[in-house]
C-alpha positions as CSV (number, residue, x, y, z in Angstrom):
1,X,-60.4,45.5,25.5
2,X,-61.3,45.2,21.6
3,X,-62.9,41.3,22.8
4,X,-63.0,38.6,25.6
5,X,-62.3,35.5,24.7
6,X,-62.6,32.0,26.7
7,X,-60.7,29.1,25.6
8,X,-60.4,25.2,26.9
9,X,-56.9,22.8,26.8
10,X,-58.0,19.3,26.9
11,X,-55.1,17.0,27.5
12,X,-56.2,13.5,27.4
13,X,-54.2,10.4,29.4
14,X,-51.3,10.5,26.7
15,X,-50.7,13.8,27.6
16,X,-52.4,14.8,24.1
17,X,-53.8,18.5,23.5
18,X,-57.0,18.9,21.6
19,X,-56.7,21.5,19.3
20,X,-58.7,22.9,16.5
21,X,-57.1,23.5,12.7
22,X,-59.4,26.9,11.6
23,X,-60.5,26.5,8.2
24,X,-60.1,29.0,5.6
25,X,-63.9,30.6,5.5
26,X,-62.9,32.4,8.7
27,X,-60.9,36.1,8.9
28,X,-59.0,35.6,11.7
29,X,-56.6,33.3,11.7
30,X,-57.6,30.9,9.2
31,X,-55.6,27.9,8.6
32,X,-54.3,28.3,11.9
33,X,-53.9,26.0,14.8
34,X,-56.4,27.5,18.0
35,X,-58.0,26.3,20.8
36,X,-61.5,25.3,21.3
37,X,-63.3,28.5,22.7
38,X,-64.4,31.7,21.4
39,X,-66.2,35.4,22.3
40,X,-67.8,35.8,26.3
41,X,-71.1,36.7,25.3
42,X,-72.3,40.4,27.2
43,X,-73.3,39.5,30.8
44,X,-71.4,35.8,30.5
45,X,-69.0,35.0,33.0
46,X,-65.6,33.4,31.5
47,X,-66.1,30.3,32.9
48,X,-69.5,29.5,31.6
49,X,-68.5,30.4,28.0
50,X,-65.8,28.2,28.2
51,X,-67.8,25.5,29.1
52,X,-70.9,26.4,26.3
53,X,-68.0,27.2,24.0
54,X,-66.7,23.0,24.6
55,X,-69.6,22.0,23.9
56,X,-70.6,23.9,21.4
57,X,-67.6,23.5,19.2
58,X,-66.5,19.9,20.0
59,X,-69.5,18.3,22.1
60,X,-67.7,17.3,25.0
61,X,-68.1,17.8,28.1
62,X,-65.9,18.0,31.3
63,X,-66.4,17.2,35.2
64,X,-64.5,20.5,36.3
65,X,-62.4,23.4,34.5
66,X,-59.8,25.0,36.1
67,X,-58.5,28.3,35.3
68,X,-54.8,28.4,33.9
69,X,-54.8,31.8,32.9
70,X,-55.9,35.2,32.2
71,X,-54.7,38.5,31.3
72,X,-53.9,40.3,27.9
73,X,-52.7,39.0,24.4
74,X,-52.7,40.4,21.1
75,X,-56.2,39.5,19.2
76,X,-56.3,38.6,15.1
77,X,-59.4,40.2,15.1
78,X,-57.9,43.4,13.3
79,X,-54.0,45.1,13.5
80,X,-53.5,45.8,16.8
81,X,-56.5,44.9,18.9
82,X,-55.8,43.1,22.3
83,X,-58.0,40.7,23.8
84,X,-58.5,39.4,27.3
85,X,-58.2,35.8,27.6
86,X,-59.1,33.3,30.0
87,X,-58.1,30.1,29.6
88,X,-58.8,26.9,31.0
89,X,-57.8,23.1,31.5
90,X,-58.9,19.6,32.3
91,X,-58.1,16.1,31.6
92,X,-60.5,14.0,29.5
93,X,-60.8,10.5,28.5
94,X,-62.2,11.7,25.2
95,X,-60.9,10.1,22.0
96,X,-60.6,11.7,18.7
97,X,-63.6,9.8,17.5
98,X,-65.6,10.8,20.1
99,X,-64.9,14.8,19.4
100,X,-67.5,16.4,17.1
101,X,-65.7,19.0,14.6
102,X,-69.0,22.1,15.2
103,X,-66.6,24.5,13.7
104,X,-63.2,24.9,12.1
105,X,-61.7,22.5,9.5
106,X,-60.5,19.8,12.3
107,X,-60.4,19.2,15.8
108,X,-58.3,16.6,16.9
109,X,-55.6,15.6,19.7
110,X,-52.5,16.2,18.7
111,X,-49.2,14.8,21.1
112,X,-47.4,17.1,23.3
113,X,-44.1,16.9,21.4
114,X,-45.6,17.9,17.8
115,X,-47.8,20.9,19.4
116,X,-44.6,23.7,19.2
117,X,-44.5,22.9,15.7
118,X,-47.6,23.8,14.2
119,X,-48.7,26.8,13.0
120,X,-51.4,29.2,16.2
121,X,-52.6,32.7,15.6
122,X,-50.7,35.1,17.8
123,X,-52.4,34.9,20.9
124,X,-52.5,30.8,21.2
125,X,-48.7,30.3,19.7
126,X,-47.7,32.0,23.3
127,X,-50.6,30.8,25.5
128,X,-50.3,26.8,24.5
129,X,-46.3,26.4,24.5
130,X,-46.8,28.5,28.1
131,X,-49.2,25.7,29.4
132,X,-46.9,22.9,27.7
133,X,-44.4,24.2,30.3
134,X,-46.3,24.5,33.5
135,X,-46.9,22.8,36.3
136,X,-50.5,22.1,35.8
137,X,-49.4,20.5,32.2
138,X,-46.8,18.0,34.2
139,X,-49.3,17.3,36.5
140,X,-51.7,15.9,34.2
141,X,-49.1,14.1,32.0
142,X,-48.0,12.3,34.8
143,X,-51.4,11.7,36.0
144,X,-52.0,9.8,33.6
């Protein structure tokens, strides 16, 4: 694995996806659509660095994440380097306002319906329209 890499879906009670818009400073994938989350750190267990990731990046906190998925995707981090990803979900009552933009150019809900058309880096433009379809993604939506 060329990187591990944790990342968190938020979906709030409208059914809402926080998501983060990279800005252009960054080589991979700038000006691309991502998910809050980043690089396990050596001897880090996925699930913490998803958490310290959160909070780092958008200063939210959340009761419980649940895992939604891991295996292998394709990494921007140079041609042709894979990266394990976990991925993980809550629900959240957070608002934009109360979301603190700690990297990227934005980070902001965006609805369920207008997700498929933005523009992800390789790896999130199949992980995120995979959760929009799941189970775990109805469950919260209706939930709520």
């Amino acid at each position: 694995m060329d990187t591990r890499i944790a990342g968190v879906i938020l979906v709030d009670p409208k059914g809402r996806l926080l998501l983060q818009l990279r800005d252009g400073n960054t080589r991979v994938d700038p000006h691309r659509w991502c998910l809050p989350g980043g690089n396990i750190e050596p001897g880090e267990d996925p699930l913490t660095a998803a958490n310290r990731e959160l909070l780092e990046e958008t200063g939210l906190k959340v009761k419980e994440l649940r895992l939604f998925w891991q295996g292998t995707a394709p990494s921007a981090k140079f041609p042709g380097a894979v990266g394990e990803f976990s991925i993980f979900y809550a629900p959240t009552d957070a608002r934009d306002e109360d979301v603190v933009c700690g990297e990227g150019a934005a980070m902001r809900f965006v609805d369920g319906a207008d997700v498929r058309a933005l523009k992800f880096g390789r790896a999130y433009g199949e992980i995120v329209p995979r959760f929009l379809d799941s189970p775990q993604y109805r469950e919260l939506v209706n939930a709520g």
